[in-house]
Every structure is written in C-alpha cells, then in structure tokens.
N, C-alpha and C positions, 0 to 999 in steps of 0.2 A: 680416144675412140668414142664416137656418140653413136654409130648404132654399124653393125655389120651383117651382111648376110652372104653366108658362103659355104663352102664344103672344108669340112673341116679335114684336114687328112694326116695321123700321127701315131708315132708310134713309144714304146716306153721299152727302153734300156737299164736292169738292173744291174746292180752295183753293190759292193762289199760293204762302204761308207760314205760317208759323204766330201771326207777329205778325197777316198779315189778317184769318185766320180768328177770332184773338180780339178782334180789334177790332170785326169784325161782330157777335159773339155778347154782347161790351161793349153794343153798341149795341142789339141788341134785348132789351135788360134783364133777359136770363137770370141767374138768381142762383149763385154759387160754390158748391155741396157738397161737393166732393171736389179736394184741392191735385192737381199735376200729378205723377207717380209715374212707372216705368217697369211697366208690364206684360209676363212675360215666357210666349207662350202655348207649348204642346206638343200638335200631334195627334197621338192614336194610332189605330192602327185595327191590324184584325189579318194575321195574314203573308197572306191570299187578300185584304184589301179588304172585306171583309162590311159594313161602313160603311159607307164609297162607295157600294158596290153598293147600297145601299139609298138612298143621296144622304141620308147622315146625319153626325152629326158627335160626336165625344169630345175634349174639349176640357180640357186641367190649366192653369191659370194661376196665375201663381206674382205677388204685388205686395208690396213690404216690407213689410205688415198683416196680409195675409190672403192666402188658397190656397184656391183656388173649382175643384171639378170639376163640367162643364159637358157633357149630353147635349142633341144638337141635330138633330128631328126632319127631314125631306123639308120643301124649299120647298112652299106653299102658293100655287095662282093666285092674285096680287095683284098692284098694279100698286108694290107694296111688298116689303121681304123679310118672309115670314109664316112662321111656322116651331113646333113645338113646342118647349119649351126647359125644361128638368129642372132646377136647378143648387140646389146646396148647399157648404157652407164645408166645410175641411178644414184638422184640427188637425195632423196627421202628412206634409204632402207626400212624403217620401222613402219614408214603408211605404205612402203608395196608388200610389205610381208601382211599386213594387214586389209588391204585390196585383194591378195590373192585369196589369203582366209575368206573372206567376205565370197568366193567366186567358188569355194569350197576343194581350195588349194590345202593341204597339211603336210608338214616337214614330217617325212618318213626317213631319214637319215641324213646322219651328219657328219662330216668330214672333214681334217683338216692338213695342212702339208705347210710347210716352211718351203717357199721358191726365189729362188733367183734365175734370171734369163740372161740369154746370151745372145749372140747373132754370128750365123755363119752363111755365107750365101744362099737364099733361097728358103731358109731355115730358121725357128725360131730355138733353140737351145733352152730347154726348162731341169735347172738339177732342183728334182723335191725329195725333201726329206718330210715322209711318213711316219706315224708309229707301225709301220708294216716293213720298213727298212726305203732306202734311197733307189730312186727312180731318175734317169736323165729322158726326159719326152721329148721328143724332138716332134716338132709340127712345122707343116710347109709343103712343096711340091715333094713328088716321088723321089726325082733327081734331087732333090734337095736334101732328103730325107737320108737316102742311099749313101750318099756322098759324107754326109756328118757321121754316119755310123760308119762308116770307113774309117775316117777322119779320128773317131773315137775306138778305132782298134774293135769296130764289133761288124758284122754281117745280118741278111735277112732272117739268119738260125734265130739271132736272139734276139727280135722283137716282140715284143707282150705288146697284146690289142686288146687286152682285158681292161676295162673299166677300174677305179679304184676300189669303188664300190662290189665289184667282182673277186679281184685280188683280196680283198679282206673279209672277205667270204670264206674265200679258199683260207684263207692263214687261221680262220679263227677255225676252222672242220677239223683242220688236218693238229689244230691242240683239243682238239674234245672241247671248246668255250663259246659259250654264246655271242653271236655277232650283233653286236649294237651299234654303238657311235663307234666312228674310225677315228677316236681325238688323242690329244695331250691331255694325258690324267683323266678324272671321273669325267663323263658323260654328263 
C-alpha cells in the first residue's frame, strides 16, 4: 500500500479469547494474509483539539514491516463505522513524527493490539488482541461485512462501532481507574 483514500467501513465483534475468536474465523473459512504482529498505534492532535473538535482522527502506527500514517474523517450516519480514511506508508517514522511535532502535532494517546488478518469475500477479517480483551473487526463492503458476521455465528445486534480509544474509556470508568495509554504493561 503506498497511499489510499477511501471510505472506511467496519465494524468490531467481541469475543471471550482469542483462541475463540480464531476458532470461529477457522470456521468460517476466512483465508490467512497477514501473521499475527503487534501494532503499536499513536494519536495526535493538536495542544486546542482541532481533531476532535472536528470528530476526526491522526493516526501513526508503527508494525515490525511497515509505518502507516493514517487521516480519519467525521463518522458517517451508518448503522456501521463509515468514515473517510487517507492512509499511506512511511519510510522515516522518527522524521514524520517529528515533522508533525514541528506543525504542532502531539501524541495524546497511545494504543496497542497484537493482529492478525484474514480474507473472506469482500471482507478484510482483523482478530485483535487488546489489553481491553479480543476483538474480530471486520472491514469491507456492507454485504461483506454482513455476510463474515453471519459466517462468524454473529448478527447486526453485536457490532461495536466504538473506536478503541472509546472502548477503553469505557473499560477504565466502569473499574473506577484512570484511562491513560491503552498498552502492554506501563505506559
């Protein structure tokens, strides 16, 4: 991928573990594309919020391969996540994170997940494992979408369209603890 621009459309299926969620995605004859890696993500936005405030998103992710920076439009009415989405590869992580700083970019949280991907018609199959628990994200067309979550024994009831950053929001409220970095081990 050297640079994309499209409508992002996806949703997240939770799961007990991560053995289940593979076993389900085993089962519905998704094919393996990509081994299971860690992802290590960074939002930035700037010292007012001007992102936010616009319910958008800058996203640096960093995987042992590759370093993908990632623009992500205003949610879209959908009964899905629908979103505009920019993204292109980057050879230099350490001078764009430092270009962005320079442009008055600052990492406001951080985020990581262990993924591996799949392929089902139409469909990009993502099982992550979180420190917030396992997630199967499916991304692709509606019909695409619909069809894997069938395929995976779920329906339109159990889609989460919550952001991770959302979800570990909610996980850290609902234990009375402060939400900082969403990582493996200290922050």
């Amino acid at each position: 991928m050297n640079h994309q621009n499209m409508m992002e459309r996806e949703v997240k299926l939770a799961f007990d573990s991560p053995e289940k969620a593979r076993a389900a995605v085993r089962a519905s004859g998704a094919v393996p594309i990509r081994g299971r890696r860690l992802q290590a993500d960074v939002l930035l936005d700037t010292d007012e919020g001007s992102l936010r405030i616009r319910r958008c998103a800058l996203r640096v992710r960093k995987e042992p391969d590759r370093n993908v920076v990632t623009f992500k439009g205003p949610m879209q009415a959908s009964r899905m996540k629908l979103r505009q989405e920019i993204e292109t590869t980057v050879a230099d992580l350490p001078a764009l994170l430092r270009l962005l700083e320079e442009l008055g970019f600052r990492a406001w949280f951080r985020y990581e997940k262990y993924r591996e991907e799949f392929q089902l018609p139409d469909t990009i199959v993502a099982v992550d494992e979180t420190p917030i628990g396992t997630f199967v994200e499916l991304e692709g067309t509606e019909a695409g979408i619909d069809a894997a979550a069938r395929a995976l024994g779920r329906n339109g009831d159990d889609y989460v369209v919550d952001s991770y950053r959302t979800l570990f929001e909610q996980h850290c409220r609902q234990r009375g603890v402060p939400a900082t970095d969403m990582v493996f081990g200290p922050s």
